[in-house]
C-alpha positions in Angstrom: -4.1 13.5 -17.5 -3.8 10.8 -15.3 -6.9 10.3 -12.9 -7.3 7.7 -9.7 -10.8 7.2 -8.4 -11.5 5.4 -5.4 -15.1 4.0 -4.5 -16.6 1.6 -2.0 -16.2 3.6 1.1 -19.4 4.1 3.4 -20.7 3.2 7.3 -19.9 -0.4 8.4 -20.4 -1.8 11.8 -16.6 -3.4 13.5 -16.6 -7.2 11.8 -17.7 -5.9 9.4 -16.4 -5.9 6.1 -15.6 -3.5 3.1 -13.9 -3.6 -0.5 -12.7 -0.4 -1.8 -12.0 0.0 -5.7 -9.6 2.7 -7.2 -9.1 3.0 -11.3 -6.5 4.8 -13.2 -7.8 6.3 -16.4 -6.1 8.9 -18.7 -2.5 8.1 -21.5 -0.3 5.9 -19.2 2.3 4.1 -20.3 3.0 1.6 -17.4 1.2 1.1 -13.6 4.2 0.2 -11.5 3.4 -0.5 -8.2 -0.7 0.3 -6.4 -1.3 0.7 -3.0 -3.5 1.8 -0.3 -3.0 4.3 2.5 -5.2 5.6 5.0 -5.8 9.1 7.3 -7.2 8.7 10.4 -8.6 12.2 12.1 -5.6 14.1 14.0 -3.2 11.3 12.3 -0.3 10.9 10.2 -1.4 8.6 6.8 -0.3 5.6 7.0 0.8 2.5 4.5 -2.0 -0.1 4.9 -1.0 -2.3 2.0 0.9 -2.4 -1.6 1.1 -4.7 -5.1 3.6 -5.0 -7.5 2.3 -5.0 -11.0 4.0 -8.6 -11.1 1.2 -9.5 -8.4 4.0 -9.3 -5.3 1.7 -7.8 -1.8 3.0 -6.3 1.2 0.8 -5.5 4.3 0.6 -2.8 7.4 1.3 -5.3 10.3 -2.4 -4.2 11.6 -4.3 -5.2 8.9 -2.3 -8.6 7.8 -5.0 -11.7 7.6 -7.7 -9.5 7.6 -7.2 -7.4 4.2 -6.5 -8.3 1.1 -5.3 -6.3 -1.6 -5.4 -6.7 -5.7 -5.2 -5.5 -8.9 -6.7 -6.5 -12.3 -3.9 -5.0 -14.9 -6.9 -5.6 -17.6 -9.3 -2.9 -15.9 -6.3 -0.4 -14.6 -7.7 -1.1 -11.3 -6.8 -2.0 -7.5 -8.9 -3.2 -5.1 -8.8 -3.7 -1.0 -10.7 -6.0 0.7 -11.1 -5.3 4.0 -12.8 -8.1 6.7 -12.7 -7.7 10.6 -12.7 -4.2 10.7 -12.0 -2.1 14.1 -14.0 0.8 15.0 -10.0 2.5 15.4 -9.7 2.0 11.7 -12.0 4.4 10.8 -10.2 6.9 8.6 -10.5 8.2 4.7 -8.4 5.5 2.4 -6.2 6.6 -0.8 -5.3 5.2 -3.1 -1.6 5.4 -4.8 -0.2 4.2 -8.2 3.6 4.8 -9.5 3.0 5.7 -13.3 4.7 5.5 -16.2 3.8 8.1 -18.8 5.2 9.3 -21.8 5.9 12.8 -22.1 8.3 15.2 -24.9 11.2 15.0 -23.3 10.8 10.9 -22.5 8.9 9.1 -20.0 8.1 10.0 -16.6 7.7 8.2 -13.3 5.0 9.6 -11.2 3.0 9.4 -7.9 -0.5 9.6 -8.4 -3.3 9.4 -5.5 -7.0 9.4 -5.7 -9.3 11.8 -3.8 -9.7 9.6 -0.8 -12.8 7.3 0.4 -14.5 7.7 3.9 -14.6 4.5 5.7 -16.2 4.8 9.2 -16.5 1.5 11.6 -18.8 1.8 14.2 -18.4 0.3 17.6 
């Protein structure tokens, strides 16, 4: 079974500066695409960045200059680095991987998301 695991959440003061981590583990047969979303209280979540497993990024408008997101394909894992940060950016972070696995009938494409991390930015 295919698992995602974020860390590197926590309490940070705005300009301040976090990197989240998320790795798959479990039988996969292919990480497609990674990317991190985020759920602020009373929100909708919301796209904050994505990588291609070719290396290829895309941003939120928001958060361009100030986040970066990658992925070592070695380790299975995705990372966000996140500098600047506003107090109204507060929210729990997931993180999402398309998967390839291979089941009886063939293989499957699948969306996969980790249980969330808590970032909070104080003001």
């Amino acid at each position: 079974q295919v698992q995602l695991v974020e860390s590197g959440g926590g309490l940070v003061q705005a300009g301040g500066s976090l990197r989240l981590s998320c790795a798959a583990s479990g039988i996969m047969f292919r990480i497609n695409a990674m990317g991190w979303y985020r759920q602020a209280p009373g929100k909708e979540r919301e796209l904050v960045a994505t990588i291609t497993s070719d290396g290829s990024t895309s941003y939120a408008d928001s958060v361009k200059g100030r986040f970066t997101i990658s992925r070592d394909n070695a380790k299975n894992t995705v990372y966000l680095q996140m500098n600047s940060l506003k107090a109204e950016e507060t929210a729990v972070y997931y993180c999402n991987a398309r998967i390839t696995t291979i089941r009886p009938g063939g293989a499957a494409l699948g969306d996969y998301w980790g249980q969330g991390t808590q970032v909070t930015v104080s003001s």
